[in-house]
mmCIF file of the C-alpha atoms, coordinates in Angstrom:
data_MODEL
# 
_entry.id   MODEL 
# 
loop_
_atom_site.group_PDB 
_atom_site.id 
_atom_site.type_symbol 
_atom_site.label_atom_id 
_atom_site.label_alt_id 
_atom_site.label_comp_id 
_atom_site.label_asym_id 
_atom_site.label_entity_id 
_atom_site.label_seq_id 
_atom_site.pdbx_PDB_ins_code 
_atom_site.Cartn_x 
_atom_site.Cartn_y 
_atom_site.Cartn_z 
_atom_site.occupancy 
_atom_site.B_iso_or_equiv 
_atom_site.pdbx_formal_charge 
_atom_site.auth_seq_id 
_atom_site.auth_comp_id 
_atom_site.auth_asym_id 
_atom_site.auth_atom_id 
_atom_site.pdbx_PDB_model_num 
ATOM 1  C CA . UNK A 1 1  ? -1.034  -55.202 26.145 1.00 0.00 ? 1  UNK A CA 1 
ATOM 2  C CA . UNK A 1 2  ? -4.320  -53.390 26.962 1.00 0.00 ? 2  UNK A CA 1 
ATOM 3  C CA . UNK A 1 3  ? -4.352  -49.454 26.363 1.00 0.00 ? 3  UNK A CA 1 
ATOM 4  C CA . UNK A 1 4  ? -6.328  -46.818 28.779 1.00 0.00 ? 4  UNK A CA 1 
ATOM 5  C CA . UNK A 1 5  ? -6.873  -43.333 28.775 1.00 0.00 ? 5  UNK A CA 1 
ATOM 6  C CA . UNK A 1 6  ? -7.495  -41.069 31.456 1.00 0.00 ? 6  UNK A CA 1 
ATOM 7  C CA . UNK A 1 7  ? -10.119 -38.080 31.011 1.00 0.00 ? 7  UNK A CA 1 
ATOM 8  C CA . UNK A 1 8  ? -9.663  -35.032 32.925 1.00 0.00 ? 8  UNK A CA 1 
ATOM 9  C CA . UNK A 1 9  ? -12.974 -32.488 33.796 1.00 0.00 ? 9  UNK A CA 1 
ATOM 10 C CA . UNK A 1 10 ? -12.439 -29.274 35.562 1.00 0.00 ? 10 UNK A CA 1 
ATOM 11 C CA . UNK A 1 11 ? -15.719 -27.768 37.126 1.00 0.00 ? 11 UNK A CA 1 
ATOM 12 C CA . UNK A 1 12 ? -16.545 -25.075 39.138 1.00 0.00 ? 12 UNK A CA 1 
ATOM 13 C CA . UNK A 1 13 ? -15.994 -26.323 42.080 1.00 0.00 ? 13 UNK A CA 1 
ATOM 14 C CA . UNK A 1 14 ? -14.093 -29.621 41.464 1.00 0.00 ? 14 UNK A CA 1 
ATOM 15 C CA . UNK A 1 15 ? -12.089 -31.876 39.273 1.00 0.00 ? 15 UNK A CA 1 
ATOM 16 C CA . UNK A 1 16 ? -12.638 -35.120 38.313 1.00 0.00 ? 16 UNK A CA 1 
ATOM 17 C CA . UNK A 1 17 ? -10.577 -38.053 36.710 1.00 0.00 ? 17 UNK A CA 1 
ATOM 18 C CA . UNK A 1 18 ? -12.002 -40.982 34.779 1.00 0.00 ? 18 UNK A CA 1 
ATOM 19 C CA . UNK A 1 19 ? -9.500  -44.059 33.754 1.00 0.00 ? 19 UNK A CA 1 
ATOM 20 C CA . UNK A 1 20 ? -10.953 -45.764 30.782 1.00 0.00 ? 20 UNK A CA 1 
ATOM 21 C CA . UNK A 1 21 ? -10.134 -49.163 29.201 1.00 0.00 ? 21 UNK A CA 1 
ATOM 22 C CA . UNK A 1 22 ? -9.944  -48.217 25.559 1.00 0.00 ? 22 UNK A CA 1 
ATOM 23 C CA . UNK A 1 23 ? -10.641 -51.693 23.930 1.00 0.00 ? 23 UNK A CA 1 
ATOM 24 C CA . UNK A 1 24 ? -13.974 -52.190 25.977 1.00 0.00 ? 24 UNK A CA 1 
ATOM 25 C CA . UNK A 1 25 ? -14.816 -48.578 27.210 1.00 0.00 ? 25 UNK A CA 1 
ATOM 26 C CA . UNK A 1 26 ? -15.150 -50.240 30.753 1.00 0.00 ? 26 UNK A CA 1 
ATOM 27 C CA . UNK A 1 27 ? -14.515 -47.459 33.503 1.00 0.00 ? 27 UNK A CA 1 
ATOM 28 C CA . UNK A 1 28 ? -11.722 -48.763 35.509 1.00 0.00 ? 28 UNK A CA 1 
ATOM 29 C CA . UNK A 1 29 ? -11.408 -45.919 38.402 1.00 0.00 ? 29 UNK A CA 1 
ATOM 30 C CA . UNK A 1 30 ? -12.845 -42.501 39.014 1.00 0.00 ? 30 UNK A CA 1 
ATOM 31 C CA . UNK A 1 31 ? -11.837 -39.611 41.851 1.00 0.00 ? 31 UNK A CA 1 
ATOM 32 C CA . UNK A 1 32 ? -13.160 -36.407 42.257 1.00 0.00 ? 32 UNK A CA 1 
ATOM 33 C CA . UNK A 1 33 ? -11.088 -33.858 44.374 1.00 0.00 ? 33 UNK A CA 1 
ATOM 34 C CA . UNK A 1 34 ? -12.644 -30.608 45.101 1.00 0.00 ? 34 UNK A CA 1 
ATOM 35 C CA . UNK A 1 35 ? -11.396 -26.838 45.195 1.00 0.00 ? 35 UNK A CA 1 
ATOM 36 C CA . UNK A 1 36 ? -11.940 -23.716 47.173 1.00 0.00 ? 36 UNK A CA 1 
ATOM 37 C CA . UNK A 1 37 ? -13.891 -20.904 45.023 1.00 0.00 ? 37 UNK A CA 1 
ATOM 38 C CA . UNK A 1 38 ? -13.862 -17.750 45.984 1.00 0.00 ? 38 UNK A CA 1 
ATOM 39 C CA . UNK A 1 39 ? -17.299 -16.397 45.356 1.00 0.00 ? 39 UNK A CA 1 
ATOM 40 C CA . UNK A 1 40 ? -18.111 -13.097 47.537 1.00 0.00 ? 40 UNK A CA 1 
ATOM 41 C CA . UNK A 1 41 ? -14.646 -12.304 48.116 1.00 0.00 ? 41 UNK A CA 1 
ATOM 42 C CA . UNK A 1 42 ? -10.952 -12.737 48.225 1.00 0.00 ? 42 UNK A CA 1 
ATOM 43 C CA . UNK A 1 43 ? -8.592  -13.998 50.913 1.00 0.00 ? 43 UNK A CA 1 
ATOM 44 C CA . UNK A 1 44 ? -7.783  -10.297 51.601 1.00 0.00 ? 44 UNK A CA 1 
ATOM 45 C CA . UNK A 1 45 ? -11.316 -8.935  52.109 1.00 0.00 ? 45 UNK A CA 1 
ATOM 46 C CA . UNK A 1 46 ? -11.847 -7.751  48.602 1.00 0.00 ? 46 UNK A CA 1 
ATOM 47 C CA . UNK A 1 47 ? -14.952 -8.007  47.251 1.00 0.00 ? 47 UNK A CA 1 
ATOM 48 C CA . UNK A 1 48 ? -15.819 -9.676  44.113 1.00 0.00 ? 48 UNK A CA 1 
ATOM 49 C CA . UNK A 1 49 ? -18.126 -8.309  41.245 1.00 0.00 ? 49 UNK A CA 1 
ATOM 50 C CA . UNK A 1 50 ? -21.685 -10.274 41.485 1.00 0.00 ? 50 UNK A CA 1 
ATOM 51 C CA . UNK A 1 51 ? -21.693 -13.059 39.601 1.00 0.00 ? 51 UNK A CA 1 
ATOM 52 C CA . UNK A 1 52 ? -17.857 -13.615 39.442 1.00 0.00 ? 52 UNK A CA 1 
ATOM 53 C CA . UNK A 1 53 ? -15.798 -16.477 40.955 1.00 0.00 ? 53 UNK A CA 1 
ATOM 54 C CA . UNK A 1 54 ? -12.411 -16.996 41.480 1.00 0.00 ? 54 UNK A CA 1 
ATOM 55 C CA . UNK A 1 55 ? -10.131 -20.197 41.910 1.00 0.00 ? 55 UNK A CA 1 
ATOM 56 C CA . UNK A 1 56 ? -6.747  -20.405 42.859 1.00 0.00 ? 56 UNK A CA 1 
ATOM 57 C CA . UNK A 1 57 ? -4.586  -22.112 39.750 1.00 0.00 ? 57 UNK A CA 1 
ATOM 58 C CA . UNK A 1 58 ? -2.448  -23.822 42.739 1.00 0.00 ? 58 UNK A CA 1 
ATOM 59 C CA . UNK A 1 59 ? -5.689  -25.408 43.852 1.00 0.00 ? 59 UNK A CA 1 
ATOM 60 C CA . UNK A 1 60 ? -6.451  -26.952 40.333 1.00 0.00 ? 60 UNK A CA 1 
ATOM 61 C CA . UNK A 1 61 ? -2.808  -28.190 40.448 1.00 0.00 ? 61 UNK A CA 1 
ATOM 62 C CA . UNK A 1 62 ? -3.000  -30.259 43.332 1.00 0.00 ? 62 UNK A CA 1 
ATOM 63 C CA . UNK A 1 63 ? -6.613  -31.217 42.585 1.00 0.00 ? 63 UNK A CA 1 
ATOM 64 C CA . UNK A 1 64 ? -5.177  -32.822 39.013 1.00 0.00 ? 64 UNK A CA 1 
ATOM 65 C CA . UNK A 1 65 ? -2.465  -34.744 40.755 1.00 0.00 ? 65 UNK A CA 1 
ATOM 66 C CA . UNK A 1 66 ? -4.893  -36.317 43.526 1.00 0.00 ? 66 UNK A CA 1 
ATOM 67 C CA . UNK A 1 67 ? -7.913  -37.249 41.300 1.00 0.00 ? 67 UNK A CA 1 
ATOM 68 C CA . UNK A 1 68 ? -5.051  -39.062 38.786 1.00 0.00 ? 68 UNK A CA 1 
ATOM 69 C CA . UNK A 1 69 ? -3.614  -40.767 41.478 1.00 0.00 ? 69 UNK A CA 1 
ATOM 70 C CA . UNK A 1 70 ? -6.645  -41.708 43.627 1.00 0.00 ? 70 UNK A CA 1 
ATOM 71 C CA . UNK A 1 71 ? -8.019  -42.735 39.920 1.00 0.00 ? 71 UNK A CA 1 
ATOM 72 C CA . UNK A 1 72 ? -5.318  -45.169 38.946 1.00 0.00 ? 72 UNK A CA 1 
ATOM 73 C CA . UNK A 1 73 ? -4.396  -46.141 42.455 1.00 0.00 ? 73 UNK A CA 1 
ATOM 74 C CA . UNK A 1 74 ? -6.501  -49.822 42.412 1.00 0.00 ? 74 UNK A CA 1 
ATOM 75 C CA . UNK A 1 75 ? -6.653  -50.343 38.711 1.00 0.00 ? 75 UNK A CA 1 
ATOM 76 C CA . UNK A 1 76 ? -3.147  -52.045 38.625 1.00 0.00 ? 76 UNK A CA 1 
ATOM 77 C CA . UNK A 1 77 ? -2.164  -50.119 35.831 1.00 0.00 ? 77 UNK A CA 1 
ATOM 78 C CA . UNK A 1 78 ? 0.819   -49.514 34.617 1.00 0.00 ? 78 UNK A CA 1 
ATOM 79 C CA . UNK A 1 79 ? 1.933   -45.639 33.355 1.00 0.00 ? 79 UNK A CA 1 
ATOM 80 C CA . UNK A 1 80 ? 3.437   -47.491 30.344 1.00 0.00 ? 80 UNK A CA 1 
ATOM 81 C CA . UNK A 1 81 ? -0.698  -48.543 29.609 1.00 0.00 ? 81 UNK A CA 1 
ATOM 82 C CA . UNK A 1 82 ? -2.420  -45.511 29.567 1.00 0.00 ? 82 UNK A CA 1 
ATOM 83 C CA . UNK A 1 83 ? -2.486  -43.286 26.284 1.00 0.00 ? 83 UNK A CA 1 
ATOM 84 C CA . UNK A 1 84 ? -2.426  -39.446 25.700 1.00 0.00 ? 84 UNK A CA 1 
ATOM 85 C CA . UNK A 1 85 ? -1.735  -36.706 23.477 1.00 0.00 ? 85 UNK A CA 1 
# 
């Protein structure tokens, strides 16, 4: 049974999901889902300090779970395949 691995990369404005096959190091999928950043300021009119930007941790949530899924979803992987700590 092969083995693959799936590397997670949060950036600042997006996260992105690589499924690797561990015996060969051949990529298998990728997806990249992106964020909102607040960067001047906040949903309520707040200004933010210069140089500071914000994300929303429900953002980075639902940006994990769509770049894993849209990563995996053609491979024909099975969950049972892919390894982790």
């Amino acid at each position: 049974m092969a083995s693959y691995t799936i590397g997670i990369d949060f950036g600042t404005l997006s996260c992105r999901a690589l499924v690797l096959d561990l015996d060969s190091g051949k990529v298998m999928g990728n997806a990249e889902h992106g964020y909102h950043v607040y960067e001047k300021r906040l949903p309520d009119g707040t200004p933010l300090p210069e140089r500071i930007a914000l994300g929303d941790p429900a953002d980075h949530r639902e940006a994990l779970k769509c770049c894993v899924l849209d990563a995996t979803q053609n491979t024909g992987i099975s969950s049972t395949e892919v390894q982790g700590n």
